[in-house]
DSSP file (Angstrom, degrees, kcal/mol; ACC not computed):
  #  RESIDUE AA STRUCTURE BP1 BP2  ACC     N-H-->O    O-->H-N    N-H-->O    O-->H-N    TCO  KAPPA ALPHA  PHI   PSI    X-CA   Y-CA   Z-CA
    1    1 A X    >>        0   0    0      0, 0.0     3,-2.3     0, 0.0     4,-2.0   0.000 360.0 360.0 360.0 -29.4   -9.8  -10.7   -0.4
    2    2 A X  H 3>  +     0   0    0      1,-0.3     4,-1.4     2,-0.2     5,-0.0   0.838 360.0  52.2 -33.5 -50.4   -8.7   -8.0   -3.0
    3    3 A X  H 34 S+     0   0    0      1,-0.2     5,-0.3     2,-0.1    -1,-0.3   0.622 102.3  58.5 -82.8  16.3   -8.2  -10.3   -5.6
    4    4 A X  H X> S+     0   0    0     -3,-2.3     3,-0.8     3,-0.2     4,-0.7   0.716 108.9  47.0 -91.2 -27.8  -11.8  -11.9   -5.2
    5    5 A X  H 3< S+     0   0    0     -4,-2.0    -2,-0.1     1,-0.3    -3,-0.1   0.860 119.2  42.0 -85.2 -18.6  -13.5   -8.2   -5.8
    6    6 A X  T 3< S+     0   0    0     -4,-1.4    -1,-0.3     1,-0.0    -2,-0.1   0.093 123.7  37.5 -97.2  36.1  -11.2   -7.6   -9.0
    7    7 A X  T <4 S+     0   0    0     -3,-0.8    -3,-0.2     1,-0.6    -2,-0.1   0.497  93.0  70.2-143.6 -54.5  -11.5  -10.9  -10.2
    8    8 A X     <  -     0   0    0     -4,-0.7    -1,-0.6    -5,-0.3     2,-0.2  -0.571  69.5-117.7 -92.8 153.1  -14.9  -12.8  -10.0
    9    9 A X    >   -     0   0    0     -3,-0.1     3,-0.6     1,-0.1     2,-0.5  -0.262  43.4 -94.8 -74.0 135.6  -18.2  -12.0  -12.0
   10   10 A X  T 3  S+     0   0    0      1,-0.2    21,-0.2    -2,-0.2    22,-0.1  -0.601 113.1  32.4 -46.1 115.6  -21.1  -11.1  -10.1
   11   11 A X  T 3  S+     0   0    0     -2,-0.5    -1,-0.2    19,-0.5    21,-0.2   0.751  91.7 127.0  90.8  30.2  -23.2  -14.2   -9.4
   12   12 A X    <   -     0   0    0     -3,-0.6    21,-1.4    18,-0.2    22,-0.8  -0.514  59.0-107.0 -78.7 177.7  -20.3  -16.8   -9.2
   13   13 A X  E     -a   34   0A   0     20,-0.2     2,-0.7    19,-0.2    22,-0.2  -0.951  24.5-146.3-128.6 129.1  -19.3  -19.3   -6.7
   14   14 A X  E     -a   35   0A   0     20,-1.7    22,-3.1    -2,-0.4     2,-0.5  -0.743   5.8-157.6 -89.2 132.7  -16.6  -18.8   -4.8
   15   15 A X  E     +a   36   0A   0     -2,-0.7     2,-0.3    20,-0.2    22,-0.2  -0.874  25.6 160.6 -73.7 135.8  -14.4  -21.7   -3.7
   16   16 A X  E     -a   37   0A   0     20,-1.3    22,-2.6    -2,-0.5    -2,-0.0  -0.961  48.4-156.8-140.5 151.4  -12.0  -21.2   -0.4
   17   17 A X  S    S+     0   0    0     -2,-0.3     2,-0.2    20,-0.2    23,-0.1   0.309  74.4 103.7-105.5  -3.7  -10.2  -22.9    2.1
   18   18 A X        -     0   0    0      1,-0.1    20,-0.1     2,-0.0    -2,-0.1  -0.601  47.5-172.7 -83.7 144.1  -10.5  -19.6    4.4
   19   19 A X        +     0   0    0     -2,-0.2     2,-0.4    18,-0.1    -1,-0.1  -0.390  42.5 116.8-126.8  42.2  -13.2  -19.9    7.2
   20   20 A X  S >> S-     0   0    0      1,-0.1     3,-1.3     0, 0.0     4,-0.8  -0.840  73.4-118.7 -99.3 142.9  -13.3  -16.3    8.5
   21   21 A X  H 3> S+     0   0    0     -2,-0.4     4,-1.0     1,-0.2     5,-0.2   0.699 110.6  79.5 -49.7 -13.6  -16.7  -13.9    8.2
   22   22 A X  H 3> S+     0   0    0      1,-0.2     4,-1.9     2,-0.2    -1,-0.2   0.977  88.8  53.6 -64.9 -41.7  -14.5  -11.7    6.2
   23   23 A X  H X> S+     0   0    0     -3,-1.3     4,-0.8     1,-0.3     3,-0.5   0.916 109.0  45.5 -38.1 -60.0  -15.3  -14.3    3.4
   24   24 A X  H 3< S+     0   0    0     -4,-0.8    -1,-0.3     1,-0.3    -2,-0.2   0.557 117.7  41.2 -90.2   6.3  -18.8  -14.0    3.7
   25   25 A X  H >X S+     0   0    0     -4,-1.0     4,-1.8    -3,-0.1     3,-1.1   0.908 113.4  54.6-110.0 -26.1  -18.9  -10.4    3.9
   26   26 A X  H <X S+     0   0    0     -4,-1.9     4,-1.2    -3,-0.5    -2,-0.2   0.575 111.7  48.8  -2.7 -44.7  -16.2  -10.3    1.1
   27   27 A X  H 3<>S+     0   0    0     -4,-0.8     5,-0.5     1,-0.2    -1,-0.2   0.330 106.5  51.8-115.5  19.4  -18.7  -12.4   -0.9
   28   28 A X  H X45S+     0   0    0     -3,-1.1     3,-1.5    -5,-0.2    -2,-0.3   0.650 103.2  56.9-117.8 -30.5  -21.6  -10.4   -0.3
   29   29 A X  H 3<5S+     0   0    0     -4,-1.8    -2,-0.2     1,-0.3    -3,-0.1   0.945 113.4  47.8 -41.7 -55.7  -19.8   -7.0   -1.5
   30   30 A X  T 3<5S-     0   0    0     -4,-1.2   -19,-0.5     1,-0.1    -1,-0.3  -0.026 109.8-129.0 -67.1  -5.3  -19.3   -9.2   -4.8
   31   31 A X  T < 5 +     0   0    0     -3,-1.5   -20,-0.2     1,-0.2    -3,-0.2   0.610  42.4 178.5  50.0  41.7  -22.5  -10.1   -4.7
   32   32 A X      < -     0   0    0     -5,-0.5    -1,-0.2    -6,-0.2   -19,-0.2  -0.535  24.2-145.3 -59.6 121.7  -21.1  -13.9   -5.0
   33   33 A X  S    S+     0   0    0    -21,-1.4     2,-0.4     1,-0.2   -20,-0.2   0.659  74.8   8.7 -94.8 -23.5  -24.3  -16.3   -5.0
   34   34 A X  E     -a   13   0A   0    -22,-0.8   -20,-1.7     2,-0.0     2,-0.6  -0.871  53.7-159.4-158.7 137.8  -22.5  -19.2   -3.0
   35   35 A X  E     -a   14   0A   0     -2,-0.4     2,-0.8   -22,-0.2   -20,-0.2  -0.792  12.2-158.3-113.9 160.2  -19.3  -19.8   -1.3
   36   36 A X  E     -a   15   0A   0    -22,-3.1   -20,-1.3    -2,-0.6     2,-0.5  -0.904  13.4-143.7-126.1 104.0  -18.2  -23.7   -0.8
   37   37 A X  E     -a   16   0A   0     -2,-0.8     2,-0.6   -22,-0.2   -20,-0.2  -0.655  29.1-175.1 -56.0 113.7  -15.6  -24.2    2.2
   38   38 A X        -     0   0    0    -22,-2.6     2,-0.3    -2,-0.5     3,-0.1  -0.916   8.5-153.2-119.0 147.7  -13.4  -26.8    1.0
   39   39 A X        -     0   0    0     -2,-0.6   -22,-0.0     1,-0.2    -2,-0.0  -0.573  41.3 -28.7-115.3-173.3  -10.6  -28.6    2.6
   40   40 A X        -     0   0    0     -2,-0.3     2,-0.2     1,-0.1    -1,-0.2   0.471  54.0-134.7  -6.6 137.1   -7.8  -30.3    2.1
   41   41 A X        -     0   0    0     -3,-0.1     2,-0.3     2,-0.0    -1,-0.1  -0.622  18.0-160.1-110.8 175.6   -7.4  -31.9   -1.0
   42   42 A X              0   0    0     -2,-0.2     0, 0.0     1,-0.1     0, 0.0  -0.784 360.0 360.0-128.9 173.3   -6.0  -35.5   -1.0
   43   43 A X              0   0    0     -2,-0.3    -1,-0.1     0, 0.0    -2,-0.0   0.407 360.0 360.0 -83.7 360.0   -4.2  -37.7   -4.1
C-alpha cells in the first residue's frame, strides 16, 4: 500500500485485485474518490 500513497493524485481511482479493508482505508488516507475490485483478467 506504500506505493499507492507515493504514487496516485488525490481524487483518482484506484484499480486492485486486493480485497482487504486496508484498501479502503489506504484509499481514504489518499483521499482516492473510487476504488474498482477487479478480477482476473482473461485473453
Amino acid at each position: 500500500m506504500d506505493d499507492i500513497l507515493s504514487s496516485l493524485a488525490e481524487g483518482s481511482v484506484l484499480l486492485t485485485g486486493i480485497t482487504t479493508g486496508q484498501v479502503i482505508q489506504t484509499a481514504k488516507v489518499a483521499r482516492i474518490v473510487a476504488v474498482v475490485f477487479v478480477r482476473k483478467k482473461t485473453k
